[in-house]
C-alpha positions in Angstrom: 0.0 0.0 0.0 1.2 3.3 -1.2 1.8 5.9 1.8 -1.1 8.4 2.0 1.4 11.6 2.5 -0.4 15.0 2.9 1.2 16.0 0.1 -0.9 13.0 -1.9 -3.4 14.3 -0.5 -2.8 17.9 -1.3 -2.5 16.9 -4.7 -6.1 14.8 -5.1 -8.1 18.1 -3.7 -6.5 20.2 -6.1 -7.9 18.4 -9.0 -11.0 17.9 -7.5 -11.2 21.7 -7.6 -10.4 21.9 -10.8 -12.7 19.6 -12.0 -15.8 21.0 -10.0 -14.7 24.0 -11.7 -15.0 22.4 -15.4 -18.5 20.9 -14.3 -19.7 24.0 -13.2 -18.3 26.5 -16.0 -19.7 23.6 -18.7 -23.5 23.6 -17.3 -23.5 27.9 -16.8 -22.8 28.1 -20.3 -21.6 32.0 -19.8 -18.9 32.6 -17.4 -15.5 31.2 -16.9 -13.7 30.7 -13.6 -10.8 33.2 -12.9 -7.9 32.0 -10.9 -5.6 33.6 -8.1 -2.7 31.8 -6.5 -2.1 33.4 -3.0 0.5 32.7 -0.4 0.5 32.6 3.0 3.0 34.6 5.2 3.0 32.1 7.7 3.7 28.8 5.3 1.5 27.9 2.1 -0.6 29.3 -0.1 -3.6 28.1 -2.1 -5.7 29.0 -5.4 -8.7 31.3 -5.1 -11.3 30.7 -8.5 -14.0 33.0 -8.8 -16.9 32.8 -11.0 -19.3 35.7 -11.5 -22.0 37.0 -13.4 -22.7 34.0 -15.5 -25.8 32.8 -16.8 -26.6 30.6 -13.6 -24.7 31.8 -11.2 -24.7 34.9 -9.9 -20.7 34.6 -7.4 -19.3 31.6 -6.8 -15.9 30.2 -5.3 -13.8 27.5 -5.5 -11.1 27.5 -3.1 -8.3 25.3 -3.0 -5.8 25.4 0.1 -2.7 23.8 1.5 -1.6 25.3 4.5 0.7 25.2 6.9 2.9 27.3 10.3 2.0 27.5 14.1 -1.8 27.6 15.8 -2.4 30.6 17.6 -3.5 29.4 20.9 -7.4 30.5 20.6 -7.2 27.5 17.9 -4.9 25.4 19.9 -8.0 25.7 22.8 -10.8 25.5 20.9 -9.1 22.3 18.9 -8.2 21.0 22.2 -4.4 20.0 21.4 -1.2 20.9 22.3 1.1 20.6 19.6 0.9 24.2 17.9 2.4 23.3 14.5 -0.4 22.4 11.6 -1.3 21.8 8.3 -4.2 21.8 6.5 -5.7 21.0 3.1 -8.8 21.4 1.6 -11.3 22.6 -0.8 -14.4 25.0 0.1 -16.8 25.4 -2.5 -20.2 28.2 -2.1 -22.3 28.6 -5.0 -24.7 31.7 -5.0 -27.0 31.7 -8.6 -28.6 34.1 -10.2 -32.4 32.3 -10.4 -34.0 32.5 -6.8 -35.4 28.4 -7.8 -32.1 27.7 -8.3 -30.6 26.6 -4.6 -27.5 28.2 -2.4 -24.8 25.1 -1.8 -21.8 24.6 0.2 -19.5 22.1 0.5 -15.8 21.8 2.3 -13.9 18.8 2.6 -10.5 19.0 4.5 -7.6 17.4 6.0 -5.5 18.4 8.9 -2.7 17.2 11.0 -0.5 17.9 13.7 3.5 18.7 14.1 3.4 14.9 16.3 1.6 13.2 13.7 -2.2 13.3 14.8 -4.3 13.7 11.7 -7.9 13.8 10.8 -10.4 14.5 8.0 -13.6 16.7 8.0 -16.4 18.6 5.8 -19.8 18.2 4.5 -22.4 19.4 2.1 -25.6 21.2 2.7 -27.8 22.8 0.9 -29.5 26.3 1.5 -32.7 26.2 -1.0 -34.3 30.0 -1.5 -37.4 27.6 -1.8 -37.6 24.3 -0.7 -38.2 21.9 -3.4 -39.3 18.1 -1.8 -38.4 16.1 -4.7 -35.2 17.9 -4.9 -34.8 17.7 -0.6 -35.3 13.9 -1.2 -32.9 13.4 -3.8 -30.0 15.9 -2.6 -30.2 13.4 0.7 -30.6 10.3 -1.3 -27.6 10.8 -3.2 -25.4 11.8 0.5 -26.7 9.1 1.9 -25.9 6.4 -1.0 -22.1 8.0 -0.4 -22.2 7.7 3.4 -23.9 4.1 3.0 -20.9 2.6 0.5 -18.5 3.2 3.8 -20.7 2.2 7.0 -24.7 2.1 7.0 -24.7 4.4 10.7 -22.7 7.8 8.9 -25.4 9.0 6.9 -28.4 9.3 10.4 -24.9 10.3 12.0 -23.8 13.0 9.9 -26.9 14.7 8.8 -27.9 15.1 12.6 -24.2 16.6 13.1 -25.4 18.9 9.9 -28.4 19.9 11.4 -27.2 20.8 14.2 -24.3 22.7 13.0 -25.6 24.6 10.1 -28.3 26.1 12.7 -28.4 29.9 13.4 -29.2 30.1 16.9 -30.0 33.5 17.1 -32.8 33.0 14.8 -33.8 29.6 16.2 -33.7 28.2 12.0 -32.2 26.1 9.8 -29.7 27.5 7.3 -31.3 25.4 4.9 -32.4 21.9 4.4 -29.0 20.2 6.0 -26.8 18.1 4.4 -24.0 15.8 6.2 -21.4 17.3 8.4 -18.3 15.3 10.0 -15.4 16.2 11.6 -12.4 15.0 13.5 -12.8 11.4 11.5 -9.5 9.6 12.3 -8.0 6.0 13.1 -5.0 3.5 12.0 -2.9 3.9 8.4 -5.4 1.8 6.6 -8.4 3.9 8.2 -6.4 6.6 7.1 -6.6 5.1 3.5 -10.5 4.2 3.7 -11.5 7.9 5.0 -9.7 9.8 2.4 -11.7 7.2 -0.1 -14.8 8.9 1.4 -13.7 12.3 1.7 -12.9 12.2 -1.9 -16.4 10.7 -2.8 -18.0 13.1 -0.8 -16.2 15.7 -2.9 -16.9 14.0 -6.4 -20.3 14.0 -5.5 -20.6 17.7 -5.7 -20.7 18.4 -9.5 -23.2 15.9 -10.4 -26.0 17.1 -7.5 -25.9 20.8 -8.1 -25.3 20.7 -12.0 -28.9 18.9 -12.0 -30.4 21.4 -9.7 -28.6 23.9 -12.2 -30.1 22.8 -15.0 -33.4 22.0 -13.6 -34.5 25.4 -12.6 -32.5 28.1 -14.1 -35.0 28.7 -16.8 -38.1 29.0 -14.3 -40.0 32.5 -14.1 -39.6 34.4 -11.3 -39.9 37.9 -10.1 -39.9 41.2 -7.6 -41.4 39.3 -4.9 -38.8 35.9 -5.4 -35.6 38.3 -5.8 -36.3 40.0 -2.6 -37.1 36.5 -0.6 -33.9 35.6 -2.1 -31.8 38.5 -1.0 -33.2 37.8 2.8 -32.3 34.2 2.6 -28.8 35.4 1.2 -28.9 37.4 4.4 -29.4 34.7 6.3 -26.0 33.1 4.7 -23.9 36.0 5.8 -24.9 35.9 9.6 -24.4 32.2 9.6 -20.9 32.5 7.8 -19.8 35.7 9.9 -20.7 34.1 13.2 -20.4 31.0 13.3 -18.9 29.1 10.6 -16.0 27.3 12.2 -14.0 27.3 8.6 -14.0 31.3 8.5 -12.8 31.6 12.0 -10.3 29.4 11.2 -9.0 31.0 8.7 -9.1 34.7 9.9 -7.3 33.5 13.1 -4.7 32.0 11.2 -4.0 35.1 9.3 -5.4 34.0 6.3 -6.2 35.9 3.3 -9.6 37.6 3.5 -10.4 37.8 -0.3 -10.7 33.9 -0.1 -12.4 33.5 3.6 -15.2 35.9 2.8 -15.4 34.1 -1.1 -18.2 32.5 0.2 -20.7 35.6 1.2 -23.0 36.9 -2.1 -22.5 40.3 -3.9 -25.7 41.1 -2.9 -28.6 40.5 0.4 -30.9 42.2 2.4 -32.2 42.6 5.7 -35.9 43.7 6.0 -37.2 44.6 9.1 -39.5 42.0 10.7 -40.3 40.7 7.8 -42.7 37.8 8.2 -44.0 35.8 4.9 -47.2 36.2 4.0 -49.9 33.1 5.3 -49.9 30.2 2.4 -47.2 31.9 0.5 -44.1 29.8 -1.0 -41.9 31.8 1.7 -43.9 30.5 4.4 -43.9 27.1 3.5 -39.9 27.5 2.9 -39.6 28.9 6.5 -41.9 25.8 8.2 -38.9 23.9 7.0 -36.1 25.5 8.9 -36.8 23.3 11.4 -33.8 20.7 12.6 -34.7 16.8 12.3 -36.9 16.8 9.0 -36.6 13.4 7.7 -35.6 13.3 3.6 -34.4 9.8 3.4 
């Protein structure tokens, strides 16, 4: 068995950007991906692509990064470890279209390890519907669990409760969306090591497929005033969730990194509107009734 080196791994999640990149690029049909290599003062660097203004989608990022220096001790806390040299790998991936039908998505999928050798992987996907589409709730979960299910049958309940509860704003007591699959701190022997960056890469693979359909599926469908401003609320519900508590944006402003890239994942445009409460039996109000953590879509 070859050695899986962080540098291997490095390597795999910097195609995998650039293929989610091609996917996405092919299916908008308008706008082409520009890229940005960017270097860290305190080791590494990474490659920022930006899509904008396209056909489909409206911003979109696709970040690759490979990492590496001394935790400040905030992280070192909150990560609860004491060796204070890391590095990190990953790809981070947000997706804001132009067409309110057409849903927000996220997805990160990362690997980190420790100056003494302690390693782990992490991520998820969720998505962040401006409307909630059943069918499409159902499949989006039917396709994460059929991933989760090829490894070990408990992950997918597992890791879509850990998504629930970690894509929740509190101070709004909602749902960023409909959820997804979240893991973290997924470790174990060499050959685990092997069998969990086999998952993390399928996870990531699984990206392009899922939201080209959705993509193609509703970019076409009317909408107007009324949908754009819904959409520019929900967009504001994105930012709070990013700007407080997103664990990956903390991350990387504590670790000095660059800000173009950590904020990559907040839209060119939202709004906030006053108390606004949907109207009774509207679209918006059904959306909002599913905000709720614990919905079942398999």
């Amino acid at each position: 068995m070859t050695l899986l080196t962080r540098e291997r791994i490095a390597e795999r999640l910097q195609q995998l950007q650039a293929d989610i990149c091609k996917a996405i690029e092919t299916t908008d049909g308008a706008a082409t991906f520009s890229a940005e290599n960017w270097e860290r003062d305190g080791g590494g660097g990474g490659i920022t692509r930006i899509i904008q203004h396209g056909r489909i989608i409206e911003k979109g990022g696709v970040n690759f990064s490979a990492v590496h220096g001394e935790l400040p001790e905030n992280i070192q806390r909150a990560l609860k470890v004491e060796d204070n040299r890391f590095f990190a790998t990953g790809v981070s991936i947000v997706q804001h279209p132009v067409n309110p039908n057409v849903p927000i998505i996220h997805m990160n999928v990362r690997y980190f390890e420790l100056g003494n050798g302690q390693w782990w992987f992490g991520g998820g996907i969720d998505l962040t519907p401006h409307y909630v589409d059943e069918e499409d709730a159902r499949w989006f979960h039917a396709r994460l669990k059929a991933v989760c299910d090829k490894y070990d049958a408990t992950w997918y309940p597992r890791f879509k409760t850990w998504a629930d509860d970690y894509f929740f704003i509190t101070h709004r007591n909602e749902t960023r969306g409909i959820g997804g699959i979240f893991f973290d701190r997924l470790s174990g022997n060499e050959q685990e090591k092997e069998r969990l960056f086999n998952f993390l890469i399928d996870v990531g693979e699984a990206f392009a497929p899922v939201y080209t359909r959705f993509m193609q599926k509703h970019a076409d469908e009317p909408y107007g005033e009324a949908e754009k401003k819904w959409q520019l609320l929900r967009r504001g519900r994105y930012v709070e969730f990013n700007l407080v508590y997103d664990k990956g944006t903390r991350f990387g402003l504590d670790t000095g990194g660059r800000i173009e890239s950590i904020l990559m994942s907040l839209p060119e445009q939202a709004g906030w509107f006053y108390d606004h409460k949907p109207e009774t039996g509207s679209r918006e109000e059904l959306t909002a009734r599913y905000l709720v953590k614990g919905l079942r879509w398999d």
